[in-house]
N, C-alpha and C positions, 0 to 999 in steps of 0.2 A: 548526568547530562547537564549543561550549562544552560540556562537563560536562554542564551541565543539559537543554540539548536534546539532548545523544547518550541519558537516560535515558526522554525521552519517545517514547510509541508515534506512531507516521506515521500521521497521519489515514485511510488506507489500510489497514492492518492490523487483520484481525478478533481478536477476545481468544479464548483458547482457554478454556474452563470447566477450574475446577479444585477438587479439596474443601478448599481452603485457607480461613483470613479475606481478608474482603474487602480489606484494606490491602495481600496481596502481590498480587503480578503476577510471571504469566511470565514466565518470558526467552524473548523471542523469537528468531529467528535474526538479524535485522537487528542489535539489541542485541548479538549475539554476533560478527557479523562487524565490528562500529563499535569493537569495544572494545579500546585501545591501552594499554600497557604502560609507564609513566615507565621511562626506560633508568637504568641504579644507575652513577651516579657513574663518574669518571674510568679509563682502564685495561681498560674492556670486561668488567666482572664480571657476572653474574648470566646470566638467558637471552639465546639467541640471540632478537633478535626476529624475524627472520624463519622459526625453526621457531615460535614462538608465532604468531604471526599464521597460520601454514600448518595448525596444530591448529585454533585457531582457525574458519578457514573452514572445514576437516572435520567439528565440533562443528556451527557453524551449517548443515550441508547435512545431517548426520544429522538435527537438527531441522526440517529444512523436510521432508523426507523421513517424520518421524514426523508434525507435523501436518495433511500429504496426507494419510496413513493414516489418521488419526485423522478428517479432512472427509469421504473416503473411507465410512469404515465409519457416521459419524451418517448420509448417502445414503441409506445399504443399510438404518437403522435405518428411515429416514423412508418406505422406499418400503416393508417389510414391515409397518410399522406402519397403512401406508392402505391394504396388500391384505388384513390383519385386519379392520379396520374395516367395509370392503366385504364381508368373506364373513362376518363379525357380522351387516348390517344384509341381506345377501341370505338367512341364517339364521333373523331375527326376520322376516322378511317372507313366507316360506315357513311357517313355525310359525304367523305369526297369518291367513294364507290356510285353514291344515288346520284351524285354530281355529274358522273363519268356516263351512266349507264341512259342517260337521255339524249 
């Protein structure tokens, strides 16, 4: 896989809202688990790649883990927001019965 298709999102993957400009984009976790490390030149200097890659996939599961929660709680937002809406419209419909019935 090239460079430029490891940065694009999988036709798959929902975008998370964020109050950023429109030009960023999240890091997904897929992004996070895709993402490899050029090893530094001769003699084995720099990181181990295998604890990178192992942070790595710890980082991307903390993320999948935070965007459950985050799908999670907009749910819990969507379901309290139509049982308002319901004891709104069961409220105005009682109000304008007592309105009527004088």
């Amino acid at each position: 896989m090239n460079v430029n298709a490891r940065n694009q999102r999988p036709e798959t993957a929902s975008s998370g809202a964020t109050y950023r400009s429109a030009a960023y984009t999240s890091l997904l976790p897929w992004q996070v688990r895709e993402r490899r490390f050029a090893l530094v030149g001769l003699g084995r200097r720099g990181l181990n790649p295998d604890d990178v890659y192992a942070f790595l996939d710890r980082v991307a599961g903390d993320m999948a883990a935070v965007y459950s929660a985050l799908a999670e709680s907009r749910r819990e937002t969507a379901r309290i927001k139509a049982g308002l809406r319901r004891w709104q419209a069961d409220q105005a419909g009682a109000r304008n019965e007592r309105g009527q019935a004088r």
